[in-house]
ZAMARGU-4260 file (C-alpha; in steps of 0.2 Angstrom, whole numbers, plus 5000, padded with zeros to 4 digits):
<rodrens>
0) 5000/5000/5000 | 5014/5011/4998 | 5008/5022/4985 | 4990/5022/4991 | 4985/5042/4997
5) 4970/5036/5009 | 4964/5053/5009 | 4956/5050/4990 | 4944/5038/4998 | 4938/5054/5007
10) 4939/5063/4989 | 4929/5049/4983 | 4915/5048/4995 | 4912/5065/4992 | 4912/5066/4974
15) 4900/5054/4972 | 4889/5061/4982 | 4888/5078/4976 | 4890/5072/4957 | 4899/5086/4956
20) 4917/5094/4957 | 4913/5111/4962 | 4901/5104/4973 | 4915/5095/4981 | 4927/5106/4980
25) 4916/5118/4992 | 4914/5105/5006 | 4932/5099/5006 | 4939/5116/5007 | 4948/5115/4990
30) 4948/5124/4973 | 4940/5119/4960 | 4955/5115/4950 | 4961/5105/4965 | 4947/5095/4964
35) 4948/5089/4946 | 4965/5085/4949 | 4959/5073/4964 | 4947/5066/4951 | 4962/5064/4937
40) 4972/5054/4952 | 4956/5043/4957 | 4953/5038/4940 | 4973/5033/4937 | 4972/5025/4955
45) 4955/5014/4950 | 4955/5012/4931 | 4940/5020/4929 | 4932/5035/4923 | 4919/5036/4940
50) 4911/5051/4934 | 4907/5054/4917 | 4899/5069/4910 | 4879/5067/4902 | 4874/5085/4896
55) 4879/5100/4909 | 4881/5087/4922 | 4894/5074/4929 | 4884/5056/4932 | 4891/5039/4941
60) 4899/5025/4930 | 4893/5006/4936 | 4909/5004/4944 | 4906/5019/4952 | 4890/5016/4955
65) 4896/5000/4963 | 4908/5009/4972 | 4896/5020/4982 | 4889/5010/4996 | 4909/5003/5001
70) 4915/5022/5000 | 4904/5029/5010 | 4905/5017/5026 | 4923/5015/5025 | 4926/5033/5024
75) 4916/5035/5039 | 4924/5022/5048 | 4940/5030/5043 | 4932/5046/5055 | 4924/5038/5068
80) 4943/5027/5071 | 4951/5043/5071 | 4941/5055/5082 | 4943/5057/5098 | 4934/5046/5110
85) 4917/5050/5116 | 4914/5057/5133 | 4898/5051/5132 | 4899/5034/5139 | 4882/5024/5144
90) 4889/5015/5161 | 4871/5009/5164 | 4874/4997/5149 | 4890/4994/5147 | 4895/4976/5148
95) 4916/4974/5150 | 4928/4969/5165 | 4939/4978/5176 | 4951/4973/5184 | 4960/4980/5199
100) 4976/4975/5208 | 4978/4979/5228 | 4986/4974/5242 | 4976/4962/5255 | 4974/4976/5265
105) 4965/4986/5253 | 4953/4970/5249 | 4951/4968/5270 | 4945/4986/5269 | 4939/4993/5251
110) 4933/4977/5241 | 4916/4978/5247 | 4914/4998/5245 | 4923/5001/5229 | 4911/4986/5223
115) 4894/4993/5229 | 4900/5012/5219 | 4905/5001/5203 | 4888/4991/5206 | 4878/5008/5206
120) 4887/5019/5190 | 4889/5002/5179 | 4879/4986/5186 | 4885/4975/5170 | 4903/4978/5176
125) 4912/4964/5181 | 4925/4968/5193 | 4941/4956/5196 | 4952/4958/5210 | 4969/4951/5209
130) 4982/4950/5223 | 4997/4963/5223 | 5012/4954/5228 | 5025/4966/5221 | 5027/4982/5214
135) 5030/4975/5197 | 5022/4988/5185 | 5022/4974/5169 | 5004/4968/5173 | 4999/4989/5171
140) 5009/4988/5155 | 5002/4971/5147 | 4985/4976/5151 | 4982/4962/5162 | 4975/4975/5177
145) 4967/4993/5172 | 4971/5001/5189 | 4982/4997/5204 | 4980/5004/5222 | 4996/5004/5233
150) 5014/5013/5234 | 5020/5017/5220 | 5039/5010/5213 | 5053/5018/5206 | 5054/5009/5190
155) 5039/5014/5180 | 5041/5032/5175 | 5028/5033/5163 | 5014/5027/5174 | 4998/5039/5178
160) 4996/5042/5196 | 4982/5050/5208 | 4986/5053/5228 | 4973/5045/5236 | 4980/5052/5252
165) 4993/5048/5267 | 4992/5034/5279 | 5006/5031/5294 | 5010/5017/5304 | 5003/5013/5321
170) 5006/5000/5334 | 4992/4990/5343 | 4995/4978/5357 | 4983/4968/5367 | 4975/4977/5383
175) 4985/4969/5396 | 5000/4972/5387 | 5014/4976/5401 | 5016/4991/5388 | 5002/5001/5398
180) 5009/4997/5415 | 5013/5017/5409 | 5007/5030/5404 | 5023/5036/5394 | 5029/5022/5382
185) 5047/5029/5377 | 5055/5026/5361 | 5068/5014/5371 | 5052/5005/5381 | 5046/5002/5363
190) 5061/4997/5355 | 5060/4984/5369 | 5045/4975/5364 | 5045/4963/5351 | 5034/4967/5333
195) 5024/4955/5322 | 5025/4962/5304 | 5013/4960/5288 | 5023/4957/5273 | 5019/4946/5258
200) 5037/4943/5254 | 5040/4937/5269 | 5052/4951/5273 | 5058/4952/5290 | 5065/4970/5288
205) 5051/4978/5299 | 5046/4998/5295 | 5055/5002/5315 | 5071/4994/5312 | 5081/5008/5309
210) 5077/5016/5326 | 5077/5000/5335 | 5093/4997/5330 | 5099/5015/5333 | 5092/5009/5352
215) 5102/4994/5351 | 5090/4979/5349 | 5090/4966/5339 | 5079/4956/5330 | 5063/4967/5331
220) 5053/4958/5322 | 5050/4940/5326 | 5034/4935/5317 | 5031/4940/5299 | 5011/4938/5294
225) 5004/4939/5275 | 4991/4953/5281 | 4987/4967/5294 | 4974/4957/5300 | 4983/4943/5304
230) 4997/4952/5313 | 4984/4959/5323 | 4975/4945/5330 | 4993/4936/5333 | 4995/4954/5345
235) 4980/4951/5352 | 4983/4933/5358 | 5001/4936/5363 | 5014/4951/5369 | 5021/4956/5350
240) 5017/4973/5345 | 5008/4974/5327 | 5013/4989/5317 | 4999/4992/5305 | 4993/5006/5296
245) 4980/5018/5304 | 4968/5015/5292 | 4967/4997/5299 | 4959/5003/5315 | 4943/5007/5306
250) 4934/5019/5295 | 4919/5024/5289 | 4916/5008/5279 | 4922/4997/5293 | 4922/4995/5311
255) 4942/4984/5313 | 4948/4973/5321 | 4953/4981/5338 | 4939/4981/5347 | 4933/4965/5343
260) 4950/4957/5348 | 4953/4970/5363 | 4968/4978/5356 | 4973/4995/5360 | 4982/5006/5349
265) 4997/5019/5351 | 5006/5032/5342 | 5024/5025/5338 | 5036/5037/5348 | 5048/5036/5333
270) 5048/5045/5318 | 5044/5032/5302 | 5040/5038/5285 | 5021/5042/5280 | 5012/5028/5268
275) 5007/5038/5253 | 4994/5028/5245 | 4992/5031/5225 | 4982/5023/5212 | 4991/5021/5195
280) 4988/5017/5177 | 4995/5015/5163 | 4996/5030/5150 | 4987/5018/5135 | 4970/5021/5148
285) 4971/5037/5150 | 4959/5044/5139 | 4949/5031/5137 | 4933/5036/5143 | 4925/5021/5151
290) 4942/5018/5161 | 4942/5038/5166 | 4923/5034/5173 | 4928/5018/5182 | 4944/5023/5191
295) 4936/5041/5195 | 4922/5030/5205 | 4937/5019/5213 | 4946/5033/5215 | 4933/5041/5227
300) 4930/5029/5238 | 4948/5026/5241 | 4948/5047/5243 | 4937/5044/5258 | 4945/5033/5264
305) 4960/5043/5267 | 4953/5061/5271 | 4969/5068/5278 | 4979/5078/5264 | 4993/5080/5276
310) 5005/5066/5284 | 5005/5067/5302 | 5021/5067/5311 | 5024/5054/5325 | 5032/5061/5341
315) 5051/5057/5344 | 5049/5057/5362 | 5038/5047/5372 | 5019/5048/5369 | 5003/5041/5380
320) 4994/5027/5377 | 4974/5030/5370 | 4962/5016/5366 | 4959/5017/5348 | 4942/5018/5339
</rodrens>
């Protein structure tokens, strides 16, 4: 198709529906003359004469004739393919999947809400939920998942991202835990203690090593747990400390963990890096318009789910124990 000018079909569609050069001319934007040299190149490109003139008129040969029907709707195909997308998009109707990838945290808490606003906006969606065990942005670049909710990595520059807000660590321990004997629990009381982690890795780098270590402890971390959950009821039933992320202790869309299990929680008195949570996508979605509707929908609950625009700091001297709710 290398010498093919796809913009003739355009030319063609037209002059057989106007029968007519000027007539053509004038809705292509061209002169005349232009025009019947358009008509001289479709006639060489086709081997045919297309339009032939009867009297003061220009009429159809059969081949042309022939010709019209095809012309026509590939040259309106050729516009609709290369218009922009629609922002007109009938959810109510609209019959696909989405898929989203989180972390089990986010399926502990989220799953059910960010399903229910789906549900509402496009009720023939179907929503797939696939587990996050990485940061691996491949999945986002294959097209195997639309939208990802967690931290975002270092090594996929190109991705689309929305804050969804800032999260921090805290620590919950069972009531009784000899931690409360005190009102003050020091950063070296708490470096004391030992911790019961969430990581899907099984990573036993815990998020308070650095300062533990700065206080001379060792091996922090003792049990390592696949979700926040879990390492909460492990605190619950024993003297670890879970580190878990404030969000865990409940929200608007559920109650936690912590006082079902008769946990207390506590500001960590060392200062750890905030959890900046983020949805991402890959730029191929970006203007699509039924993915724009579906991750803004996601994208809301997860926004009210973390209201705080600003990361709080946690104290680097002691802080009192609270009761969480």
């Amino acid at each position: 198709m290398e010498d093919i000018d796809l913009n003739l079909v355009t030319a063609l569609d037209v002059l057989l529906s106007e029968g007519s050069v000027t007539g053509a001319a004038r809705r292509l934007g061209l002169s005349t003359s232009a025009m019947s040299r358009t008509l001289t190149r479709l006639r060489l490109s086709t081997g045919d004469q297309l339009l032939v003139r009867a009297g003061r008129k220009l009429v159809p040969t059969p081949h042309a004739a022939a010709l019209r029907d095809r012309v026509h709707a590939i040259a309106s195909d050729a516009r609709a393919v290369l218009r922009p997308a629609t922002v007109d998009v009938d959810l109510a109707t609209l019959a696909s999947t989405f898929t989203i990838r989180a972390a089990a945290s986010f399926m502990e808490m989220l799953s059910g809400p960010v399903v229910a606003a789906i549900g509402e906006v496009a009720p023939h969606v179907r929503i797939r939920f696939v587990p996050k065990p990485d940061r691996d942005p491949q999945a986002l670049r294959d097209g195997t998942v639309d939208l990802e909710i967690g931290k975002r990595g270092d090594d996929a520059p190109e991705l689309h991202t929305r804050m969804l807000g800032h999260d921090w660590h805290v620590a919950v321990a069972r009531a009784g835990h000899p931690l409360f004997a005190s009102a003050r629990i020091t950063p070296a009381r708490f470096a004391a203690c030992r911790q019961v982690i969430a990581s899907q890795l099984g990573d036993f780098s815990g998020p308070a090593d650095e300062s533990a270590n700065r206080s001379g402890s060792d091996q922090t971390v003792r049990v390592v747990v696949p979700s926040y959950p879990d390492a909460m009821r492990v605190a619950a039933s024993t003297d670890l400390i879970a580190l878990v992320p404030r969000s865990c202790l409940g929200n608007a869309f559920s109650p936690g963990l912590v006082e079902t299990l008769g946990l207390r929680s506590f500001e960590i008195p060392v200062r750890l890096p905030a959890i900046l949570v983020s949805a991402l996508w890959h730029p191929r979605m970006h203007g699509d318009p039924v993915h724009r509707r579906l991750r803004d929908t996601v994208i809301a609950v997860c926004q009210r789910m973390y209201p705080d625009a600003r990361a709080p700091r946690a104290p680097a001297r002691g802080t009192k124990t609270r009761a969480a709710g």
